[in-house]
Each structure stands twice: as C-alpha cells, then as structure tokens.
C-alpha positions in Angstrom: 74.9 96.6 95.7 77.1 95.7 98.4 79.0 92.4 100.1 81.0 91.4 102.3 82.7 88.5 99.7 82.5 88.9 96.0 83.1 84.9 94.4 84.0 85.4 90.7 83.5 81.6 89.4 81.4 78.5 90.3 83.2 76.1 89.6 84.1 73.7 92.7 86.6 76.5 94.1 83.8 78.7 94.1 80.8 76.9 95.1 83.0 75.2 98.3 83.7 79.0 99.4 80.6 79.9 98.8 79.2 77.2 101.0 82.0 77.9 103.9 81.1 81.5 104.3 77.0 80.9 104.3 77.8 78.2 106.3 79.5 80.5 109.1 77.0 83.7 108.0 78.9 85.7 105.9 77.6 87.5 103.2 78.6 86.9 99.9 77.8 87.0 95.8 78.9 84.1 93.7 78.6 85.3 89.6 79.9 83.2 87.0 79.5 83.7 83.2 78.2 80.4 82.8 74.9 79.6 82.2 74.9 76.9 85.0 76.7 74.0 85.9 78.9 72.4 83.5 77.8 69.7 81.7 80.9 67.5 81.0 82.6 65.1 83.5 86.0 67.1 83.5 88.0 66.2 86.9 86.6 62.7 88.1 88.2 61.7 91.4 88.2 63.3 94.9 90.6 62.7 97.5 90.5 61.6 101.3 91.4 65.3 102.4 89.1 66.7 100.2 86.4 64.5 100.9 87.2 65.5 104.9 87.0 69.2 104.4 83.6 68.7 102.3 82.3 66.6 105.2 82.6 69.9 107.8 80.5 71.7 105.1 77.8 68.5 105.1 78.5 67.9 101.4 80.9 64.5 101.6 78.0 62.1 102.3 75.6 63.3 99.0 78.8 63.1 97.5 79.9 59.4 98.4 76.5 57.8 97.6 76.5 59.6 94.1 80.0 58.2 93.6 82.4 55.3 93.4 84.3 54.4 95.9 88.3 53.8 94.8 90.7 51.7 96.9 93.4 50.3 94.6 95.8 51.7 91.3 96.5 48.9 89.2 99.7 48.7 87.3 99.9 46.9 84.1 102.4 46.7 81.7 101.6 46.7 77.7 98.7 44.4 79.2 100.1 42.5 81.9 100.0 43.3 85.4 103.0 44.6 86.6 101.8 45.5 90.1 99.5 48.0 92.3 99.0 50.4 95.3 96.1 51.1 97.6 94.5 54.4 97.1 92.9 53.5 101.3 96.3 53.4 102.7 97.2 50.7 105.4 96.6 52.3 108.7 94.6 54.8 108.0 91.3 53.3 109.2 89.9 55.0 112.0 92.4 57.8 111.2 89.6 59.1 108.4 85.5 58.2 107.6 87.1 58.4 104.1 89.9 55.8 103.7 89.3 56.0 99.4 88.9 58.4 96.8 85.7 59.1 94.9 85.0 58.8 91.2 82.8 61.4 90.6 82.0 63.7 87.7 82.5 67.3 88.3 79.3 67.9 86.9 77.9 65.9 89.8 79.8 67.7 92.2 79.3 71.2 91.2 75.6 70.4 91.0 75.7 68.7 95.0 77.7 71.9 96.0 74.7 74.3 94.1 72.0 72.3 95.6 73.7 72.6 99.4 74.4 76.6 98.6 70.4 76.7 97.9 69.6 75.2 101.3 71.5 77.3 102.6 69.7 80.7 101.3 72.1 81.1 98.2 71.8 81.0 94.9 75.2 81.4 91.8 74.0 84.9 89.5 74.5 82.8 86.4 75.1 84.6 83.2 77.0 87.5 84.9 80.9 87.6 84.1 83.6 90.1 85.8 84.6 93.1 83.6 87.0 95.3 85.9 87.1 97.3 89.0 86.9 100.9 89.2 90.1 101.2 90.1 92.7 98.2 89.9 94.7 100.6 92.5 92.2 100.1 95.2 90.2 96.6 93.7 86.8 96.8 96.3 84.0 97.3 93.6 83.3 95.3 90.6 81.8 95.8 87.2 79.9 92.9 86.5 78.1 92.2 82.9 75.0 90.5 82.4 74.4 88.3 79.0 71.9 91.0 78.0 74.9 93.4 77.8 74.0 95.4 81.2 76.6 96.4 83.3 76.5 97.3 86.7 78.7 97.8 90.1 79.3 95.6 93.4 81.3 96.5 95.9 83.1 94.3 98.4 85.0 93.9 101.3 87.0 91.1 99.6 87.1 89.4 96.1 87.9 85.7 95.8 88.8 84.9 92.1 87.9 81.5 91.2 88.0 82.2 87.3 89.9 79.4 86.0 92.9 79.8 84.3 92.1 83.0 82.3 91.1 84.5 85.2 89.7 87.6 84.0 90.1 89.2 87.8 94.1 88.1 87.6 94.4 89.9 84.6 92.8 92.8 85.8 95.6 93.4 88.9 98.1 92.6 86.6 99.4 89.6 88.4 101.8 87.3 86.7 100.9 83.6 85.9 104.8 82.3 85.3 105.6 79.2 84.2 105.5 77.0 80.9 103.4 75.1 78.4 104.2 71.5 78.0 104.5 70.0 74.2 102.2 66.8 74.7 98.3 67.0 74.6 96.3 65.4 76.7 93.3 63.2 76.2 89.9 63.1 78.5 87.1 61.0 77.3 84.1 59.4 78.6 82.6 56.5 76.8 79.9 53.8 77.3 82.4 50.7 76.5 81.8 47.1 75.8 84.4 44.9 77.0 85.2 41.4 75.4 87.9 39.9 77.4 89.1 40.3 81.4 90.3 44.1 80.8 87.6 45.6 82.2 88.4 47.2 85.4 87.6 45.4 88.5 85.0 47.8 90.9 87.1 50.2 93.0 90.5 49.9 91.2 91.5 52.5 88.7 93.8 50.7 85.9 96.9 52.3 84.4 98.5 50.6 81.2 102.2 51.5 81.0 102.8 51.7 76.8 105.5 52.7 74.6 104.0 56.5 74.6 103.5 56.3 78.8 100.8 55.6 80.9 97.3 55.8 80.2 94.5 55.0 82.0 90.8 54.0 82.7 88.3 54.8 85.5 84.6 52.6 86.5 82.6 56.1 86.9 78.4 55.6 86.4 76.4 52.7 84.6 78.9 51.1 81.5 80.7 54.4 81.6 84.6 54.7 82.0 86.8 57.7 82.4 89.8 57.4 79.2 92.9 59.9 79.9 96.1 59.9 78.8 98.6 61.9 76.6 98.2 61.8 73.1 101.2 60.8 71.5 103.0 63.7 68.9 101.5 63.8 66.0 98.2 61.8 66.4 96.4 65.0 66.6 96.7 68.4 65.5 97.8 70.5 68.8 97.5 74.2 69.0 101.4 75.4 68.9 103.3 77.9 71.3 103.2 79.3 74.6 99.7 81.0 74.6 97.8 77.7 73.9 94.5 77.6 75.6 94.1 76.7 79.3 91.0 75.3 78.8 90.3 71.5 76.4 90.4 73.0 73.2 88.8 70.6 70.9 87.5 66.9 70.5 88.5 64.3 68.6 86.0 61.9 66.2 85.1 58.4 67.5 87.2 56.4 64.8 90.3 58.6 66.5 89.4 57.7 69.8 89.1 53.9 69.1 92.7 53.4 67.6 94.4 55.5 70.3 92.5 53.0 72.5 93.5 49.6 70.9 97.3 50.9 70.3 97.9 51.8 73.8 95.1 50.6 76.6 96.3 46.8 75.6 92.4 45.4 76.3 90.2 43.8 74.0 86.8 46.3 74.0 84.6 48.5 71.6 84.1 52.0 72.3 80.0 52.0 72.6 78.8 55.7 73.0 81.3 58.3 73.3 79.8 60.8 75.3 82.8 63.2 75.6 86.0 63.8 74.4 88.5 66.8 75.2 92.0 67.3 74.2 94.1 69.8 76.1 97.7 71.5 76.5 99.3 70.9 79.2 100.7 73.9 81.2 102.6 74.4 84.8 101.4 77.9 85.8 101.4 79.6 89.6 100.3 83.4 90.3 103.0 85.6 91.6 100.7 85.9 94.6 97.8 84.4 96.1 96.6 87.4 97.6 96.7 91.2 96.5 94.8 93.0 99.7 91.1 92.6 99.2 91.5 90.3 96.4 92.7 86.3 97.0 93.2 84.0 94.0 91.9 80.1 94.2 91.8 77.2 91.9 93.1 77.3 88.8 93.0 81.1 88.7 96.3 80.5 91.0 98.0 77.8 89.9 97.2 74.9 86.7 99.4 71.5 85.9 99.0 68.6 85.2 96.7 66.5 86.0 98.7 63.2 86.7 97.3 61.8 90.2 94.2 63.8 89.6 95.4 66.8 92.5 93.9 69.6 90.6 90.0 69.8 92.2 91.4 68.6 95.2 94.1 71.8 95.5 91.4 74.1 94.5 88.7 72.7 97.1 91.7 72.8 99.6 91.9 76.5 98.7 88.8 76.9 99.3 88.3 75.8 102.7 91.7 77.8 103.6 90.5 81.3 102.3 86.8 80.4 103.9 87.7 80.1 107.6 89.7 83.2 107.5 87.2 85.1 105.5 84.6 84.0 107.9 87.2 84.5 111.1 87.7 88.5 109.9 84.3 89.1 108.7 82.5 88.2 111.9 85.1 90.4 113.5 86.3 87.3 115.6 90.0 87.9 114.1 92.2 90.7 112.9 92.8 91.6 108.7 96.5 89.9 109.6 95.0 86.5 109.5 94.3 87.0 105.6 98.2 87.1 105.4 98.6 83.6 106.2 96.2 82.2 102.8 99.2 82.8 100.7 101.5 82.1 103.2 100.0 78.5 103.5 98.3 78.0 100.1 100.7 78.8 97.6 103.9 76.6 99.3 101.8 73.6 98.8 100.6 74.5 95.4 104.0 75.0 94.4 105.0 71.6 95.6 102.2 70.0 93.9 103.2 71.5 90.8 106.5 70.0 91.0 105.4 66.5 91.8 103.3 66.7 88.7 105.7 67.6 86.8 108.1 64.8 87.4 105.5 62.8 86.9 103.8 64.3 84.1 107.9 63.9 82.1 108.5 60.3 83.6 105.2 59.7 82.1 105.7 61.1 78.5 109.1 61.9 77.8 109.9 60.3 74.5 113.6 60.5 73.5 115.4 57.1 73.9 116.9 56.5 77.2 113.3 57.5 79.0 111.2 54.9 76.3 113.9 52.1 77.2 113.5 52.8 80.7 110.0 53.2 80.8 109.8 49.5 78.6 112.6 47.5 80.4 113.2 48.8 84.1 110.2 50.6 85.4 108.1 46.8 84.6 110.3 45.3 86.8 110.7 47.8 89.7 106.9 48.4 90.0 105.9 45.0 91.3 108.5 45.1 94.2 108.4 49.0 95.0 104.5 48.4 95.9 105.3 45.8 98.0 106.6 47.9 100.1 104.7 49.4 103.3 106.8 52.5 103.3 106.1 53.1 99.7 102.7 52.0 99.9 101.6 54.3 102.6 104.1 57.1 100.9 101.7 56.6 97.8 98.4 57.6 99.5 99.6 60.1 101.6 101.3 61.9 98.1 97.2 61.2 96.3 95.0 61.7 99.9 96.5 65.0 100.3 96.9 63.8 103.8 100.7 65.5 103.6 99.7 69.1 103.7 101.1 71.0 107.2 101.9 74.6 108.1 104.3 74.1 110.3 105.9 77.3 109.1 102.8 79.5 108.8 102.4 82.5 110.7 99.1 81.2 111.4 100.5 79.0 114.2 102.2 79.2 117.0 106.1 77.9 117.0 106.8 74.7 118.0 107.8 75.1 121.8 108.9 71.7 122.1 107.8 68.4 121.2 106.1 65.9 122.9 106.5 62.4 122.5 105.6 61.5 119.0 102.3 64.0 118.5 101.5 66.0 116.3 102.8 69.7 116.1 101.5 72.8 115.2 100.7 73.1 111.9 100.0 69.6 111.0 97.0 68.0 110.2 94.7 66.4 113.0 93.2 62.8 112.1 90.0 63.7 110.8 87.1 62.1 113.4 89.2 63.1 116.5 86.0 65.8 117.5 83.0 65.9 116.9 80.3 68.7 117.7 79.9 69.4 121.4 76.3 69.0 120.6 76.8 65.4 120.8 75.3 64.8 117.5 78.1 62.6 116.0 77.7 64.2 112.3 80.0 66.7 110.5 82.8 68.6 112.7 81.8 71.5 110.8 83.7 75.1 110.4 84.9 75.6 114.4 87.4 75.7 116.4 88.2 73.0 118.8 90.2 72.6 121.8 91.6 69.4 123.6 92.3 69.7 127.3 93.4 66.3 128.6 94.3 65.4 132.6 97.2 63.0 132.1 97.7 59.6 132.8 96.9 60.0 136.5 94.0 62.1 138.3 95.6 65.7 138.7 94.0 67.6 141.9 94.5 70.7 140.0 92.8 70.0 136.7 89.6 71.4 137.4 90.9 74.6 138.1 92.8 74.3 135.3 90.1 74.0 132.7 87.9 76.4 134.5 90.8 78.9 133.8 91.1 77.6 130.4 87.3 78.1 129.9 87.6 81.2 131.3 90.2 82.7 129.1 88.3 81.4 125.8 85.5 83.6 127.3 87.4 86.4 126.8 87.0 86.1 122.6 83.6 85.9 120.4 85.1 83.2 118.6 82.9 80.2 118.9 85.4 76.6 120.2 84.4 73.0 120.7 85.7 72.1 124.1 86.7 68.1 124.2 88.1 66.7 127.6 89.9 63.7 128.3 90.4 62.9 131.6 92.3 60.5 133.5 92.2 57.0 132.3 90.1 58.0 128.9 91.7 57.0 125.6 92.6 60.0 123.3 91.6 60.7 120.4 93.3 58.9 116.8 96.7 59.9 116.0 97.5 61.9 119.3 100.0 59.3 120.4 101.7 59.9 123.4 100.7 63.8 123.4 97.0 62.5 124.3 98.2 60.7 127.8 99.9 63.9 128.9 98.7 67.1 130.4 98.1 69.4 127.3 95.9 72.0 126.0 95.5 71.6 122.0 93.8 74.4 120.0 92.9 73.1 116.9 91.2 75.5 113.4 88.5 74.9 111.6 90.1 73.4 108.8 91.9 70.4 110.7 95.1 71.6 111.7 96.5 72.1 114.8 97.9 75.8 115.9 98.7 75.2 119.5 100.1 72.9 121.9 101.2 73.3 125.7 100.7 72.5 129.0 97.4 73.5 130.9 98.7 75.8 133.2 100.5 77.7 130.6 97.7 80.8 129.7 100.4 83.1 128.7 101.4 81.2 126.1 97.8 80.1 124.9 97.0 83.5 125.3 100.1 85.1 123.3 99.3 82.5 120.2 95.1 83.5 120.3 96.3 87.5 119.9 99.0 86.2 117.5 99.1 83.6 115.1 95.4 83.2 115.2 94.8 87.1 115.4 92.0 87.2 117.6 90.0 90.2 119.0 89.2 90.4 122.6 85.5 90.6 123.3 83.8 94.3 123.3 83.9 95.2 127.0 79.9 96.2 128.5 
C-alpha cells in the first residue's frame, strides 16, 4: 500500500489537511484509532483566520450556518459588569467575510470537515491506529493496526502526525515534547441551563465572570445549551498529581459538583437542567523540539498543547494544517522543490511558541492564587477593565491577539526579503486582507488553494504596462504552478488593505494560504524571478 501523504489523526488538524491535499490532488491516507468522530463538544469557538483558511477549502459557509456567530466578550466582575471587547474588531469590515468568531462544537466541525473529505473522494480508515515504522532511521513506511488486531504496512512519501498530544508517531522518532504541567485543573461542561434572572448571556456575546478563584466563563452554543469552562479551584476535585498527568480530560465530575462550582463562582441566578458533558483536565505548556523530522511533520496538539484561555488551540492546529497542505501539495505535484518543506517549521512553530506564551500569562493572571495576585485580581483589575476597553488601540489589539489576524513570516525563508517598503503596504510575509482575490473564473466564491498575483499600472496610464504584464505573464509561463492573475489598472481602486502599495506600479505574488511572498516593481523580472526559484522553490517547466 502506497501514498504520497500518510495523516495519522482526524481530528480537525487532520481532516483540514486531508481536505487541502484532495483538494489540490494529492494522494493521501487519513487513519485514526477512533471509531469516528468524536462525540463531545471539546474546543467550541473558531476564529476569523481560521474561519478564512476553511473558506479556501469551501468548508467556512457549512460551518457558519451550523454555528453562532460571536461579536462581543463581556466582562463582569463577581456579577457586575465591569466592561467588554468586540470579538469583530472595529475596522475590519470589508477587511474579512468573517468579522466574528464561531461557537461551534468540534463534534460539528470534525463531522462538516468528514462530510467535505467524502465529496471529495475520501473517506478517514477508522479503527486503524499507528504502531511504528520499519525503521525510525528512515520513517517512510508505517505499521498500522486494525481493531481486529491485523497489522499491516504503508509506505509514504511524507507522514503528517496529527495524534494529539500522545502522539504515538512523536514518540516513535524520539522527539522531545518540553515544557511543564500546570497545578490547576480545568473544567469543560456543556449543560441545558435554566436561567431565572438577567444572567443569561445575551446572543453573540460570550460572558466571563471575574471571581475570587479567576475568570470563568459561559458560551450560547445550540438550543438551551451553554458552554461552562473555567479552572477548578485547589481542592474542589481530586486532580491526578505530577508531571506525567494525562494530556487528554481525564474524568467528569457529578451534577451536584457541577452546580456549586456554578453558584460559587459564575455569580448568576440559574439551574443546571441536563448536563450533557463534563471533563476535567490538566493543564500543560508543551512544544516538540521540531516540527518537522524529513518525511515526517508534526501538527496540532502532537506539536504543541497549552492552555486554552482565548480558545487558540483548534485554531493553531487548523492554521498548521493549511501551512503543511500548500507545501505538501506544492512538492507533490512537482511544482516546487523538497526545500520548501523546510519553511513549515520555520513558520509554524515561531508562532506556536508565541501562542504558548500569551497563554500562559494569561492562563497565571487568570489563576494564580497566593495573595498579591487575589487582591489584584479583586480590587484593580475591576477598575482597569472598564477604561482599557474603551480604548481603540486596545480594542482592536484584543481581536487581532483572538482573530489570529497577527500571524506574519516576515522572517521565513519562504519569502523573499523585504527590498524596500512602499508607502504603508503590506510586506512580504504578512497576511493579505482576506477577500482581496477571488478566482479568475469570476465566480465570486472561495479563493481556494492558489497562488495569486497583483500587477497594478499606477495612478496614471503607463504606455509600457502592457508589455509589462505580457512579460510578467510570460515568465509565470515558464512554471506548472497554477496563479490567479488580478490587474488593476489606472484609475481602479485596489484591493482592501493594500494602501498606498495598490496606487503604485507593483507586482505582488501572493501563496495560497494568504500571505504575501513578493513585492516589486513590474519591470523588475530578475528579482521576481530570483524569489520563484528561491523562497518559493519552484521548478521550471519540463522543456518539449
């Protein structure tokens, strides 16, 4: 049996590379031990980035009418409202389709992402876990177990690990997983509530309560149901002890439980209907040593697990995803050179890392518990939070830090240097206001997973700009790799975000995953050229 990707999970990680590479033709196996889907709500929102790179994959619009659409954080403070933040950012409309995030059940989206991989001639080998590979020293064939017990052998160009935290296939190379394990547990639970006062959550706004313990919080999802999370204080449960706690929830607690953590630290008058799950966890910070080990590439929580304060964790891993998928699908097709594999890690694991620290901060402001940080968190933080989110710069700071909207390569070696800068546009390596292409067919629907170039005139009529994007055309030709072609000519507006950059003559080559990794003038070829052989790695068309 043979591939050209191996996926070991589906989970989201999994199922949104899956759906990249049939989406661009690649061949590939997804297995997961599992016997299907999960069943459990687990991660509940989905961010504005995210949402944007499921949209190229034609999953964001099952997605949004399953959903609930999220615009605003409220603050409150032992029960009284201490403030709030938009989770739509001001400004960003017409800079996204998605100016929200989306409460929806991971169950709901794994299941949207298996039925888009079926139309797409795919189907997840359920009940099929990863043993090993033949040899660890050269990792390109798998020994894969079904439930029965019957092993057998797939070999692979490349192996994607989307394993979770355990990650059987991380193990296997013998890659560290460094970092710590927090003390505090942490509570999920969904429950059909009954509300008798004005606590219930207005539609769209997720509430946090700000209590002696920390925050907790409650999120609208489907019907009468609400998303309960939180950490538990010490001592309210038992909590498995030392470093080698499971990654995974680990047990539930009984309703009765569940009911006085809610009255002693939500601060709303309501009764706990139907619980219909409950999952305590350990909290852990955790990052692989690497990303990428040749054939094999690490996603998800296999790569990197923290805390889930802002709700960034499906969001990194779908982000991942959509990274490793280009590239994979870039190198399979033979459109780019092995070299572009390099820049995953390269890219990936900066922003994971930085992810990981923001949750931590705000994981400990949330739940430290000696003195100094349970007075400040009663007497200061109430009376900052109302004029802080006043504030546009830290109201627009706050979506950017939860949309995801933040993440660049400017340093990658998967785009070219910044020659120079030009007026206030963006730069190589940053991300491009989704909704600035569409297909060349017209068609107005998903970007989907291409390239795209913009060639604009200028703010006068340039004699010579025909010539120029004949030459430009011309030199594109020279590569298999399929590119959008978008023209702005004289007088046209540009497209969102493109500022000043957009009235000038330039020639903008932009991935398939939203970021920009080129920018010059039109009648420098030399350097376009240089950064298609380079940072992008790709391979001149077969002559005859």
């Amino acid at each position: 049996m043979e591939t050209d990707v191996l996926i070991v999970g589906a989970g989201p990680a999994g199922l949104a590379l899956a759906n990249v590479l049939a989406e661009c033709g690649v061949r590939c196996r997804i297995v997961d031990a599992a016997g299907g889907p999960v069943r459990e709500s687990r991660a509940g929102l989905i961010h504005t980035r995210t949402l944007e790179l499921l949209d190229r994959i034609g999953v964001a619009a099952p997605m949004i009418e399953s959903g609930r659409k999220i615009t605003h954080v409220e603050m409150f403070e032992r029960g009284r409202r201490a403030g709030g933040f938009p989770l739509a950012g001001r400004g960003i409309e017409g800079r996204t389709p998605f100016p929200y995030a989306l409460a929806l059940e991971q169950y709901r989206t794994e299941q949207l992402l298996v039925d888009a991989l079926t139309e797409r001639g795919a189907a997840v080998d359920w009940d099929t876990e990863f043993v090993r590979f033949t040899d660890p020293a050269r990792p390109r064939t798998a020994v894969l177990r079904r439930c029965s017990g019957a092993e057998f052998e797939v070999s692979a160009r490349w192996t994607a690990a989307a394993d979770g935290a355990g990650s059987a296939v991380r193990r296997s190379l013998g890659l560290g997983f460094t970092g710590r394990t927090f003390g505090q547990t942490g509570l999920l639970a969904d429950v059909e509530t009954d509300f008798a006062g004005a606590g219930r959550p207005a539609d769209g706004r997720l509430r946090l309560n700000l209590a002696r313990g920390g925050f907790v919080g409650m999120l609208g999802m489907s019907g009468d149901r609400y998303r309960f999370f939180g950490a538990v204080p010490r001592g309210f449960t038992p909590a498995p002890d030392g470093p080698h706690a499971p990654h995974s929830a680990y047990a539930a607690i009984g309703d009765e439980t569940l009911q006085r953590w809610f009255d002693e630290y939500f601060s709303v008058d309501a009764t706990l209907r139907t619980v219909e799950w409950t999952a305590l966890f350990r909290l852990h910070s955790r990052i692989a040593e690497r990303f990428g080990s040749g054939p094999v590439h690490l996603l998800g929580d296999a790569a990197h697990i923290h805390s889930p304060a802002g709700g960034q964790g499906l969001n990194l891993a779908i982000g991942d995803a959509f990274n490793l998928g280009w590239k994979l699908a870039q190198v399979a097709g033979g459109h780019a050179g092995e070299r572009l594999l390099d820049s995953y890690d390269a890219e990936r694991r900066p922003v994971a890392r930085q992810v990981l620290r923001g949750t931590d901060r705000g994981f400990a402001l949330e739940t430290v518990d000696h003195g100094i940080a349970v007075w400040f968190r009663t007497h200061v933080a109430p009376l900052l939070i109302r004029p802080l989110s006043r504030l546009r710069p830290v109201r627009h700071g706050i979506f950017r830090l939860f949309a995801q909207t933040w993440i660049g390569y400017r340093r990658s070696p998967a785009v070219a240097a910044a020659r120079r800068r030009v007026g206030r546009g963006p730069r190589p390596g940053d991300r491009i206001p989704y909704g600035a292409f569409r297909p060349a067919s017209g068609g107005g629907g998903a970007q989907g997973v291409r390239y795209s170039l913009l060639i604009s005139e200028g703010r006068r009529p340039d004699p010579a700009f025909d010539g120029r994007l004949r030459a430009v055309r011309d030199l594109l030709g020279r590569y298999p790799v399929p590119v959008d072609v978008h023209v702005v000519r004289a007088g046209e507006r540009p497209p969102p975000g493109w500022g000043a950059a957009g009235r000038r003559p330039r020639v903008s080559l932009v991935r398939p995953d939203g970021h920009l990794c080129y920018t010059g003038a039109p009648d420098e070829l030399g350097a376009l050229r240089d950064c298609l052989e380079g940072p992008c790695a790709w391979l001149p068309r077969a002559e005859g």
